[in-house]
C-alpha positions as CSV (number, residue, x, y, z in Angstrom):
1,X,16.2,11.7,-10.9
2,X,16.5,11.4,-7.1
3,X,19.0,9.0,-7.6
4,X,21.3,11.0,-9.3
5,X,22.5,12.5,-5.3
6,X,23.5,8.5,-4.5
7,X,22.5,9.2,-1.0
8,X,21.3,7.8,1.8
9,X,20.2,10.2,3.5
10,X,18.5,11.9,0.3
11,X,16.9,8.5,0.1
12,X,15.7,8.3,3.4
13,X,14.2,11.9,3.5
14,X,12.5,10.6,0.3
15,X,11.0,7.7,2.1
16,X,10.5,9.2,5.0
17,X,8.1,12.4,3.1
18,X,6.5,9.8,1.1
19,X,4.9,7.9,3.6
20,X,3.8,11.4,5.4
21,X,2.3,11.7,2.1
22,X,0.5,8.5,2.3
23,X,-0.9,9.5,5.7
24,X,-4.5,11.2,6.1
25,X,-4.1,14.8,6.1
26,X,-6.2,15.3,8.7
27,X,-3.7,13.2,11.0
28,X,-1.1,15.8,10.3
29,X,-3.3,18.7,11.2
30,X,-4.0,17.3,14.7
31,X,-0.2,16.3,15.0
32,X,-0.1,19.9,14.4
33,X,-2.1,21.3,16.4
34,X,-1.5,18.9,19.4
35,X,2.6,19.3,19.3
36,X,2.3,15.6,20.1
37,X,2.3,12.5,17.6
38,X,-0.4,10.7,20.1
39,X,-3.2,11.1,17.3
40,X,-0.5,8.8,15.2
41,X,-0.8,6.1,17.9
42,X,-4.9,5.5,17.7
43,X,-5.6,5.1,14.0
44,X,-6.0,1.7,12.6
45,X,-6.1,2.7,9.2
46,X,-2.6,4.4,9.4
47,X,-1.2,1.1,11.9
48,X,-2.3,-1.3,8.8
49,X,-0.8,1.0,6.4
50,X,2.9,0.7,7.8
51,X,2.3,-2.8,8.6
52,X,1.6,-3.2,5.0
53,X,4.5,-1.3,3.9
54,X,7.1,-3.1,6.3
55,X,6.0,-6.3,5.5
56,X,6.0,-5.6,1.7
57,X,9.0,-4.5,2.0
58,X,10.7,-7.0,3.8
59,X,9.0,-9.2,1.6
60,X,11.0,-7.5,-1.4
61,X,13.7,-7.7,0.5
62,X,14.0,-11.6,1.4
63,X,13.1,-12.4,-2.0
64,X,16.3,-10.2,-3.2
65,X,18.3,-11.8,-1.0
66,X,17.1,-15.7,-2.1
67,X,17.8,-14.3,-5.9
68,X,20.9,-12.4,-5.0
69,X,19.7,-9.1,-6.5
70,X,20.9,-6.9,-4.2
71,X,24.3,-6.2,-2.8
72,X,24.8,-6.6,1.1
73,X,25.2,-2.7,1.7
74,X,23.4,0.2,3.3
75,X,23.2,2.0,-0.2
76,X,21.3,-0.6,-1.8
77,X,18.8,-1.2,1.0
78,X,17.5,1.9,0.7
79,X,17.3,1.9,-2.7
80,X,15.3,-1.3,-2.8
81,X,13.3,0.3,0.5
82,X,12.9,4.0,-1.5
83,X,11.8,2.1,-4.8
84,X,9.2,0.0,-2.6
85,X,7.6,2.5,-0.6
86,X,7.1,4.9,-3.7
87,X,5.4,2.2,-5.4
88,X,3.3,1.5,-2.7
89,X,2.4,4.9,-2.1
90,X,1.9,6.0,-5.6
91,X,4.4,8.8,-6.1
92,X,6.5,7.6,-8.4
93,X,9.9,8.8,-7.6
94,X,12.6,6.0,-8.9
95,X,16.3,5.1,-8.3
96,X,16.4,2.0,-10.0
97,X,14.8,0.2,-12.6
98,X,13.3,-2.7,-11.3
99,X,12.6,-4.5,-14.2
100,X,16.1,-6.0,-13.3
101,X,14.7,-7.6,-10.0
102,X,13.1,-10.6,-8.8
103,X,9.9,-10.9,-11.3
104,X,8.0,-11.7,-7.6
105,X,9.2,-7.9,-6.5
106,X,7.4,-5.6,-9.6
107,X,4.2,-8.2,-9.5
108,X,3.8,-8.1,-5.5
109,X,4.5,-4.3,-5.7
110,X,1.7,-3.6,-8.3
111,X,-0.5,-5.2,-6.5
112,X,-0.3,-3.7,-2.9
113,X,0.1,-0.5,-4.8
114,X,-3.9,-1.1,-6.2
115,X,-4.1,-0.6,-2.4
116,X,-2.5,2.8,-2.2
117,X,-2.0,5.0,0.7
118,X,-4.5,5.9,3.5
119,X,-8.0,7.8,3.1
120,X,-7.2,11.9,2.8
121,X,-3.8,11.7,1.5
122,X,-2.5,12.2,-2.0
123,X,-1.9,8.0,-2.7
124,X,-3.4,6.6,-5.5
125,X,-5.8,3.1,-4.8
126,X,-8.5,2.1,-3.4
127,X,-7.3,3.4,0.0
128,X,-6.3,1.3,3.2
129,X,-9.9,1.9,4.7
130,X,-11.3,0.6,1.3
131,X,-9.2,-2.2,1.8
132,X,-10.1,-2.9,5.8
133,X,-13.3,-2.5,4.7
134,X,-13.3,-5.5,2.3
135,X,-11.4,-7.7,4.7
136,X,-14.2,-7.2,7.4
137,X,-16.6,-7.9,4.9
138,X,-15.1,-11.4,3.9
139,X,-14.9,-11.8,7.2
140,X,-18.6,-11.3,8.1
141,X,-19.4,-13.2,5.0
142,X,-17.4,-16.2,6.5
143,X,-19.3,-16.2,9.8
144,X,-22.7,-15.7,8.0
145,X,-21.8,-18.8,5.7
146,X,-20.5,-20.8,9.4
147,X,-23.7,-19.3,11.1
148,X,-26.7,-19.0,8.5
149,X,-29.0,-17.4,11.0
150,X,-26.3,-14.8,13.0
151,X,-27.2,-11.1,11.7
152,X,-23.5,-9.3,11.0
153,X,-22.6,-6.3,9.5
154,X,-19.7,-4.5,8.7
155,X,-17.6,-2.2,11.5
156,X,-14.7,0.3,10.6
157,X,-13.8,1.8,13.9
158,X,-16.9,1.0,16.3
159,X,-19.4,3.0,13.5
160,X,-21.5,0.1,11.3
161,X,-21.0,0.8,7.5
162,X,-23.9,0.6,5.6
163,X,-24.6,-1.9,2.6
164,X,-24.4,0.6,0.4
165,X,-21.0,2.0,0.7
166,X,-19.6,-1.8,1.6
167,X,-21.3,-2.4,-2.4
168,X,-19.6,0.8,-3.5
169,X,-15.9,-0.4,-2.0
170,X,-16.7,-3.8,-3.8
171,X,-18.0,-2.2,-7.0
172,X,-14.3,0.2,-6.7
173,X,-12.1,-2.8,-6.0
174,X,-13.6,-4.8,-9.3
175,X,-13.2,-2.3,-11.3
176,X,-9.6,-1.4,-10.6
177,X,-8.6,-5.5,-10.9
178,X,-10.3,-5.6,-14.3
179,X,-8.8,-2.2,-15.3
180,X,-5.0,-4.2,-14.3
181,X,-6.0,-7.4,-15.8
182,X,-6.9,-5.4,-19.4
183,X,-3.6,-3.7,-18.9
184,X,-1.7,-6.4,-18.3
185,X,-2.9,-8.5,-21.1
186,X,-2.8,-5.5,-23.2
187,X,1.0,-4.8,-22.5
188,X,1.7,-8.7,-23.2
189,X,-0.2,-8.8,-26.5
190,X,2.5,-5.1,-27.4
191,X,5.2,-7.8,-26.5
192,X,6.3,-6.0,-23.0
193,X,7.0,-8.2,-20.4
């Protein structure tokens, strides 16, 4: 257990290699190859990831704080920050057990961890492109509904992406709700919370 070290640092090297982990491979290769982190700068799916992953876990965090569940020190903000990212980026690594905090924490973190990581890395999910891909879609269906007649199609980084994969995504993204939603009820009927 990683948190046997009670570390900070441990804990922020932790965080710090998971959400390297979370990041297309191919990113790292051209960071690599570059000796610059300018291909970091350009790529939308990785800027939505860590927007995703601050805001998730400040999220966390203000709701700890409204619940007093966490203690006002450096130590325990990591914690709660190493316990979020790893469930967001499906690794798994734990320090805490956080059936002990806010009930809104475990749900949220579930959730955005259906989402997973970014497209080439070792995450779990449906993948932060999956995920911009179904936004822009509900988006386009909202202006088709406003504007009956306007032809618009989905866009992921100025290339069109056909019907086909955009009914793939969708297809994905049902299938892992209902595969949660069995779970879920089927954990509740055992008598787990």
């Amino acid at each position: 257990n990683i948190g046997h070290y009670h570390n900070g640092l441990v804990l922020g090297l932790a965080t710090l290699f998971m959400l390297c982990g979370s990041m297309n491979f191919g990113l790292h290769v051209l960071v690599v190859r570059q000796r610059s982190l300018s291909p970091l700068r350009h790529q939308p799916e990785l800027k939505t990831f860590l927007k995703w992953t601050i805001g998730t876990i400040l999220l966390c965090l203000a709701n700890a704080f409204a619940h007093h569940a966490i203690t006002l020190n450096a130590h325990s903000i990591m914690t709660w920050i190493m316990t979020c990212t790893a469930m967001i980026s499906t690794t798994g690594l734990q320090t805490t057990n956080f059936a002990h905090w806010p009930t809104f924490c475990p749900i949220l973190l579930m959730l955005v961890a259906m989402i997973g990581g970014c497209s080439g890395s070792t995450s779990g999910g449906i993948k932060m492109a999956g995920w911009m891909v179904i936004q822009k879609e509900v988006a386009c269906l909202i202006k088709q509904t406003l504007h009956p007649r306007a032809v618009v199609s989905v866009f992921q980084e100025s290339f069109k992406v056909s019907e086909k994969m955009v009914t793939a995504i969708r297809g994905f993204l049902c299938l892992t709700l209902m595969l949660y939603v069995m779970l879920l009820l089927g954990f509740m009927a055992m008598g787990y919370d």
